[in-house]
C-alpha atoms as one frame of an Amber mdcrd trajectory, in Angstrom:
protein
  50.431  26.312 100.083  52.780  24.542  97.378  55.958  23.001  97.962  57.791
  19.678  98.111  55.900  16.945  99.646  59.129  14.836  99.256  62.699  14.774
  97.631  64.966  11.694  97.186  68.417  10.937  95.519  69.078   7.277  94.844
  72.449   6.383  94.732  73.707   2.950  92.816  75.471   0.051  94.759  78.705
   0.338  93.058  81.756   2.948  93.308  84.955   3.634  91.812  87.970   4.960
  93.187  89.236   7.068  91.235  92.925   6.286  92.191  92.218   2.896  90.506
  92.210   5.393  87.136  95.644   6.745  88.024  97.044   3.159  88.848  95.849
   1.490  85.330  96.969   4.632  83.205  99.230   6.283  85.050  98.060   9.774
  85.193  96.413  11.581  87.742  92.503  11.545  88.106  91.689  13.056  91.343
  90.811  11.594  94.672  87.539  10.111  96.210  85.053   7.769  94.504  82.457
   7.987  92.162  79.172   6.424  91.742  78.481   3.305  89.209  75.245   2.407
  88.087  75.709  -1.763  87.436  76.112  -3.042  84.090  72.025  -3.227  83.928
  71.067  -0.364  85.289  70.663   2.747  82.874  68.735   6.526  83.456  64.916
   4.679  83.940  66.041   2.487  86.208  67.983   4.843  88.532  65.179   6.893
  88.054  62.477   4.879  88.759  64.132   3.935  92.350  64.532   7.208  93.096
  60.743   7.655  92.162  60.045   4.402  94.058  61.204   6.189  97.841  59.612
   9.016  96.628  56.417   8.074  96.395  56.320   5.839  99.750  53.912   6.464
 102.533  52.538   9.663  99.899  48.440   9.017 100.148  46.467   9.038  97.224
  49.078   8.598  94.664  46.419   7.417  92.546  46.290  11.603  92.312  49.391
  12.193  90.032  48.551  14.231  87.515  51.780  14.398  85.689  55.250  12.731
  85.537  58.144  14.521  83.907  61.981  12.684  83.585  65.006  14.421  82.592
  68.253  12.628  81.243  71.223  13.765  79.171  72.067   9.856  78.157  67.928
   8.962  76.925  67.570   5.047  76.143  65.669   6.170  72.672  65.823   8.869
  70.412  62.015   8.578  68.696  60.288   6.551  71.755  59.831   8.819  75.263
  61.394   7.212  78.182  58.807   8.374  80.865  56.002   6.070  79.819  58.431
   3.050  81.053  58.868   4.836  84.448  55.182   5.724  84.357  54.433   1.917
  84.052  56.991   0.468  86.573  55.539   2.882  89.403  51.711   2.210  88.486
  50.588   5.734  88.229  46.888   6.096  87.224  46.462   6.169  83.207  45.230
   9.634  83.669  48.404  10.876  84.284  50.141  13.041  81.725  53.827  12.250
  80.461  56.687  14.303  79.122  60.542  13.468  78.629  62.583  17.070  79.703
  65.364  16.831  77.947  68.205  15.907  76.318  69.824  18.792  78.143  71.489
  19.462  81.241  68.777  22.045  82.343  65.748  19.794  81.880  65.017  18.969
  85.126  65.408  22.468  86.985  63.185  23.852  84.278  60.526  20.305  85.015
  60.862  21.423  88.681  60.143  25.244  87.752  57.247  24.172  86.046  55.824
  21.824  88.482  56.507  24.156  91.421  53.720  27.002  89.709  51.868  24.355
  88.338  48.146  23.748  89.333  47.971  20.268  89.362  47.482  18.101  92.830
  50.551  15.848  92.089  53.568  16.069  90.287  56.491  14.263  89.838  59.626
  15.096  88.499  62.347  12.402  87.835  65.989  12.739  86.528  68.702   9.574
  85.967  72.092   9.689  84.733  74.954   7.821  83.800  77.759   9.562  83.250
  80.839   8.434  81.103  83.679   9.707  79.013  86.796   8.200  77.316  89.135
   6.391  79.388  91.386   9.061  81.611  88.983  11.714  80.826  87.623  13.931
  83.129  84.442  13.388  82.778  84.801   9.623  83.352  86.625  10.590  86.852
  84.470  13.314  87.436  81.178  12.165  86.636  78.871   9.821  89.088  75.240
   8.099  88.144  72.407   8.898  89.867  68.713   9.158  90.061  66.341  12.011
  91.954  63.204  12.510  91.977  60.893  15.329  93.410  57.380  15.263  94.369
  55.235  18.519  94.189  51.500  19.334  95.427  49.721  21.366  97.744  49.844
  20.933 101.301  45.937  19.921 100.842  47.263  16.875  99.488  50.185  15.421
 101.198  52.062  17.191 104.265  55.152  19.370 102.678  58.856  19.081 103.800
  59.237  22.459 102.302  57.327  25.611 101.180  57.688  26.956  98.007  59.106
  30.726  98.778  59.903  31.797  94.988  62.381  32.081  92.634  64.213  33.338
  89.606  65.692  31.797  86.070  68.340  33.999  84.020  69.432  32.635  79.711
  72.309  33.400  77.897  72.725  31.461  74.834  77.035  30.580  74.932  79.052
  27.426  73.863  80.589  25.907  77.163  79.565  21.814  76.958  78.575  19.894
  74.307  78.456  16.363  73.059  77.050  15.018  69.895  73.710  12.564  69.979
  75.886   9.327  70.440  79.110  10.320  71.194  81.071   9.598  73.993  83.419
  12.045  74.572  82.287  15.243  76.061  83.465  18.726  74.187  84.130  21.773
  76.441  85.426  25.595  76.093  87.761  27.054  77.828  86.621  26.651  81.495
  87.136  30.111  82.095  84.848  31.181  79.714  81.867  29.150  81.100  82.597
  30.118  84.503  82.664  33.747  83.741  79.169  33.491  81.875  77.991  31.022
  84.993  78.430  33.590  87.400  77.019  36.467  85.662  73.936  34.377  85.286
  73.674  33.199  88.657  74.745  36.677  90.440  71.626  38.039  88.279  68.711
  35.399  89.023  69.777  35.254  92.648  69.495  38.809  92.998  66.149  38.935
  91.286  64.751  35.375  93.419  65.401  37.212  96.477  63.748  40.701  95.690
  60.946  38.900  94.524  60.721  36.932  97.770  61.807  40.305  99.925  64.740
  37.943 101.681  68.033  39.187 101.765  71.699  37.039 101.867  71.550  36.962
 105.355  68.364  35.056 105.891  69.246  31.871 103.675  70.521  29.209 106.178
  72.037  27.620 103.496  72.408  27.048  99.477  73.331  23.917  97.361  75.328
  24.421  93.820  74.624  22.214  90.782  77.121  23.130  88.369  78.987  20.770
  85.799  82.336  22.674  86.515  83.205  23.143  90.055  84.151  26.418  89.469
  80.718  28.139  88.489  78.826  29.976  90.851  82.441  30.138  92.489  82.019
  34.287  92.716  78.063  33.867  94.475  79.622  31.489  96.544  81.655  33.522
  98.208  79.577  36.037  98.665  76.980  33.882 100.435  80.059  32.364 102.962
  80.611  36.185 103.867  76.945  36.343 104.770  77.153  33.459 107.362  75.038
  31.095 104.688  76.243  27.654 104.497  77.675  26.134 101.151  76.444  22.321
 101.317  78.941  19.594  99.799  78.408  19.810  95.353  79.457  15.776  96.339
  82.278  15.810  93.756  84.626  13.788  95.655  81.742  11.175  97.310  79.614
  11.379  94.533  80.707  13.050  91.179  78.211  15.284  89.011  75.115  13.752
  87.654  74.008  15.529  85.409  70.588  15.938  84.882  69.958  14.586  88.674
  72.364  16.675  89.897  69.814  19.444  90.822  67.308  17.135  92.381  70.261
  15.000  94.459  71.072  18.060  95.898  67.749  19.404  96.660  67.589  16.197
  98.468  70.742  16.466 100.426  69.694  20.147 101.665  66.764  19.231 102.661
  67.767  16.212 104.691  70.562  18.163 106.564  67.577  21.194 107.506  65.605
  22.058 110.350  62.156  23.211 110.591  61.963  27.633 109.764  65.652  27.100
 107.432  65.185  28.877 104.605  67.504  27.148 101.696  67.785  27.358  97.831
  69.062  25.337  95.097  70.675  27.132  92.198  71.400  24.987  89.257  73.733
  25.989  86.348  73.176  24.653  83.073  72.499  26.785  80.037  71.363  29.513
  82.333  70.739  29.703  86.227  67.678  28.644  87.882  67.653  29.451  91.380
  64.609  27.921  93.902  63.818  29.289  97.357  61.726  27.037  99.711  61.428
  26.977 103.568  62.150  23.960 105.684  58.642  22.625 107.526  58.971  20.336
 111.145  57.839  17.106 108.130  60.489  14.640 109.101  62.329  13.163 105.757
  61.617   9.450 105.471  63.884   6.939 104.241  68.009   6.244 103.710  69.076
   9.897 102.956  71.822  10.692 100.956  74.772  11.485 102.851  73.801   7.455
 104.340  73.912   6.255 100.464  76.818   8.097  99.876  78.432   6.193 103.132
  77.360   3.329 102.026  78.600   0.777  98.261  80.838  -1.534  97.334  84.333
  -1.229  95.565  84.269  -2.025  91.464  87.583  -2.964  89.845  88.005  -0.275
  87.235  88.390  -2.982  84.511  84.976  -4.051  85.444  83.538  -0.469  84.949
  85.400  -0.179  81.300  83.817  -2.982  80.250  80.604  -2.389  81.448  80.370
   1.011  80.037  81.441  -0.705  76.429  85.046   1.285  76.531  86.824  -1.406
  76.661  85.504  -4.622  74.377  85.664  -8.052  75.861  84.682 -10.986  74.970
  81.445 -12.133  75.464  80.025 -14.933  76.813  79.741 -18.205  74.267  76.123
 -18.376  74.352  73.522 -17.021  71.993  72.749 -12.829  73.116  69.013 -12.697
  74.260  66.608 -12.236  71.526  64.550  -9.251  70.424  61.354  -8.249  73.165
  58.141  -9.007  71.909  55.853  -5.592  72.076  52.334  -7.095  71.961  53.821
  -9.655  74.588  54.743  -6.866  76.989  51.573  -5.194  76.026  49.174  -7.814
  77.371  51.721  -8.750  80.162  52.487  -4.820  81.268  51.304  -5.009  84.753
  53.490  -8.130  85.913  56.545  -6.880  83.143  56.347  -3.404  84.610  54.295
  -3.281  88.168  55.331  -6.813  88.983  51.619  -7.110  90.562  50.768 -10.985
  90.982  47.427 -12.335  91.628  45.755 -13.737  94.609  43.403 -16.315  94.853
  39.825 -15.326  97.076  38.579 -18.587  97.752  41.993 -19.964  98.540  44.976
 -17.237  99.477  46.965 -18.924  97.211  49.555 -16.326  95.820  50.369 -16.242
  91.898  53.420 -15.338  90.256  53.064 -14.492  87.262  48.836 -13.677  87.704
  47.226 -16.447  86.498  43.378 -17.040  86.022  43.018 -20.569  87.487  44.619
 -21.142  91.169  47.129 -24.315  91.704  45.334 -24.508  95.159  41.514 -25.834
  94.744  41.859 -25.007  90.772  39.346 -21.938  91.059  39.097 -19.951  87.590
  38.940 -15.969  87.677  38.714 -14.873  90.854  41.879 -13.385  91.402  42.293
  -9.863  92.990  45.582  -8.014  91.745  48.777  -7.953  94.083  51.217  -5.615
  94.237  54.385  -6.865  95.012  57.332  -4.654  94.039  57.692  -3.341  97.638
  57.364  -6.428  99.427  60.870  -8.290 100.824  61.547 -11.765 100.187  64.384
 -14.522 101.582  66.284 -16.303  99.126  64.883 -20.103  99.638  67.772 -21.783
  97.078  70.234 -20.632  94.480  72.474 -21.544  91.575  75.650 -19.460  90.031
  75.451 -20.269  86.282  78.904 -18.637  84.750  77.884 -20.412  81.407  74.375
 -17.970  80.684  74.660 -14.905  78.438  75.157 -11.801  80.563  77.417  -8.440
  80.464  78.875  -9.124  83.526  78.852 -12.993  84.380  78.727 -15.110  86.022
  74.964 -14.744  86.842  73.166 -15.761  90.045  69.489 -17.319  90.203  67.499
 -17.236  93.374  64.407 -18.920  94.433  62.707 -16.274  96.836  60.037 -16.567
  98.796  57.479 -13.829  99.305  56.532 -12.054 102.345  52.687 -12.966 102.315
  53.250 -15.520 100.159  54.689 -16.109  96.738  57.308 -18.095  95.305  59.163
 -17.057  92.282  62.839 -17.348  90.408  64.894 -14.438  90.512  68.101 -13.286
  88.877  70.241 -11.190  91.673  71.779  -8.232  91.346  74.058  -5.672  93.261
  75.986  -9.000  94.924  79.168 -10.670  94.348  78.717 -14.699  94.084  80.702
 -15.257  97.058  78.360 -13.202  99.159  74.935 -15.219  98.465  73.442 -17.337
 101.662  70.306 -18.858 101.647  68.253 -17.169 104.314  69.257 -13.691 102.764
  66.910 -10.852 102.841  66.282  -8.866  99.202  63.816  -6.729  98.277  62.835
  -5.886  94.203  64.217  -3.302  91.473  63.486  -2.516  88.522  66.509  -2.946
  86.286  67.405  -3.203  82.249  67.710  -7.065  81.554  69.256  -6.332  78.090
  69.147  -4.428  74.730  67.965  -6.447  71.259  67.590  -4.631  67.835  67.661
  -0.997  69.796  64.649  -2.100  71.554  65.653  -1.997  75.880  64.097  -4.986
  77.716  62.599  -4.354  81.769  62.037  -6.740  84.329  62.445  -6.795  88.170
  65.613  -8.303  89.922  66.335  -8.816  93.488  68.982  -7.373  95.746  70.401
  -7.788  99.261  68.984  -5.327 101.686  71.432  -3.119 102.988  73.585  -4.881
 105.531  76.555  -6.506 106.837  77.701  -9.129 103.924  76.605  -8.123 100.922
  79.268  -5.529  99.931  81.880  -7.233  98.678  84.067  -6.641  95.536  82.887
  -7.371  92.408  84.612 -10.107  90.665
């Protein structure tokens, strides 16, 4: 049997009221919050820790046959994006690649794919940040996000859902658009899109359920993707007059995601079923793909979404302006970091993107970075590789330095010491200054430590676990 073996939305630290936007320019921009991904995180990063609680506790990941990652806001044009995440999660080299986009649809058509796929794993990844100009509705209703969905057989990995079946429906029509660089969004009368939305969805709902032999009636409930509220509006009634539950499209908590829309939702629904629940996920974008699966007694693993959603820390709107590059400031009077060095990060990719130390045999001694002969008894090469990206660490000693080059100073350095061992300098992230103590808990992420001649530069940060103290403001 083939299904999901696990579903996860990942949700960034930082949110924005959106009456904040109303108080700086004086116009309306809804209620509720959206989500902000921090000034250095970007689509891989929110996808690969969304990927990251995927994967946990799966056995035999080592089994991944193929990685797909959909975005609508891709770091390069020429250079695919998914080799980065396939490098920061340490999938085998084996495993095939393939960047689903630019377009809104890319990852319900990855997920299609995947779900009549033969292959024993596959994973399918979607990040977002979503913007606009300053008052727009896209900047209020918008929200950044990561999801990622793991497919196999139930051979492989125990399933949270079955597959049931499904149904896709194409019209070619103008509704959204946006050209490669731009940041304002372009849209057609909303009526029109709607209209065309619901004729699309009304037809590949009808034909997912007589494939299936299911009727209104037997879906427990049904989650929406859809960039304007609206669509799917007419199916959605229908479905409430059948006794099916609508779940939240998290516009107010949230905002849409774009391409992780689909797969936050899929998340969300399956979180909030039971074991038998039969539930679908339709997603709107340049057609309607609707996906049928039934709810197993697999208990989801993990902070779900509706606790991520409960969860962040208020951002100043100035502060999200800025870091989104809408509104210039001045930088910091220090010299911007220089270009990364590709042969560097080549012969270095399993510390830049695994962050896997090195252990000493003889000794126990714990490197970081690997290194070939130990500090402790000064034996050469023999070293086993360590993992350490999901291991926690306490923050021994730290400096605020508001004098270093970064986007969103000042910037705090931690000493943190290993679970297991390991010692290693840290820059923090997801924390106000105020909030640091030594003795705090973090735990690693993978995060964008800055842009040189067009080329993005990864490392791993730290963050607070989640807990009392560390949400505060940002300055």
């Amino acid at each position: 049997m083939r299904g999901i073996i696990s579903a996860t939305g990942y949700l960034p630290h930082w949110r924005l009221d959106r009456a904040e936007i109303a108080a700086v320019l004086g116009s309306g921009s809804g209620s509720g919050a959206r989500t902000v991904a921090s000034y250095d995180e970007d689509p891989v990063t929110l996808g690969v820790a969304a990927a990251r609680s995927a994967l946990n506790g799966i056995p035999g990941t080592d089994r991944v046959d193929s990685l797909s990652f959909a975005t609508t806001a891709p770091v390069y044009a020429e250079k695919s994006a998914s080799p980065l995440l396939h490098a920061a999660l340490r999938l085998p080299g084996s495993a095939a690649t393939v960047d689903a986009g630019p377009g809104l649809r890319g990852a319900a058509g990855a997920l299609r794919a995947a779900l009549r796929s033969t292959d024993d794993l596959v994973v399918v990844i979607a990040g977002d940040v979503r913007t606009g100009l300053a008052g727009s509705g896209d900047e209020s209703g918008g929200g950044d996000a990561g999801s990622a969905v793991v497919v196999g057989d139930d051979t492989v990995a125990p399933l949270v859902a079955e597959y049931v079946g499904g149904a896709s429906a194409t019209r070619e029509f103008l509704d959204r658009w946006r050209a490669p660089g731009e940041l304002r969004m372009h849209a057609w009368e909303d009526r029109f899109g709607q209209q065309r939305y619901d004729a699309l969805a009304a037809d590949a709902w009808d034909r997912a359920l007589a494939s299936c032999g299911l009727t209104d009636g037997d879906l427990t409930r049904v989650a929406v993707s859809a960039p304007n509220p609206r669509s799917g509006a007419t199916l959605a009634k229908r479905l409430g007059s059948a006794g099916v539950e609508l779940t939240d499209r998290l516009d107010r908590s949230v905002g849409f995601t774009g391409a992780a829309h689909p797969g936050l939702l899929l998340a969300d629904l399956l979180e909030r079923s039971g074991p038998g629940d039969l539930v679908a996920v339709i997603s709107l974008a340049d057609g309607a793909d609707v996906t049928i699966l039934r709810r197993t007694d697999v208990a989801v693993d993990g902070p779900t979404v509706a606790e991520q959603v409960a969860s962040g820390a208020a951002l100043p709107y100035a502060r999200y302006l800025a870091w989104r590059g809408v509104l210039p400031v001045q930088p910091p009077n220090r010299p911007e970091p220089a270009r990364m060095s590709a042969s560097a990060a080549d012969r270095r990719a399993e510390w830049k993107y695994g962050f896997v130390g090195s252990r000493d045999r003889s000794s126990g001694a714990v490197h970081l970075p690997p290194a070939r002969v130990s500090y402790r008894g000064g034996t050469a090469d023999d070293m086993e590789v360590l993992p350490m990206a999901d291991r926690r660490a306490t923050v021994a000693t730290f400096t605020v330095d508001s004098l270093a080059y970064s986007p969103s100073p000042p910037v705090v350095f931690a000493v943190c010491d290993f679970e297991g061992g390991g010692r290693l300098p840290l820059e923090l992230t997801d924390v106000s200054a105020t909030d640091v103590r030594i003795g705090m808990q973090v735990e690693m992420t993978f995060r964008r430590i800055g842009t040189a001649d067009g080329i993005a530069n990864y490392f791993w940060k730290a963050r607070p676990l989640p807990g009392p103290g560390v949400a505060g403001e940002a300055n």
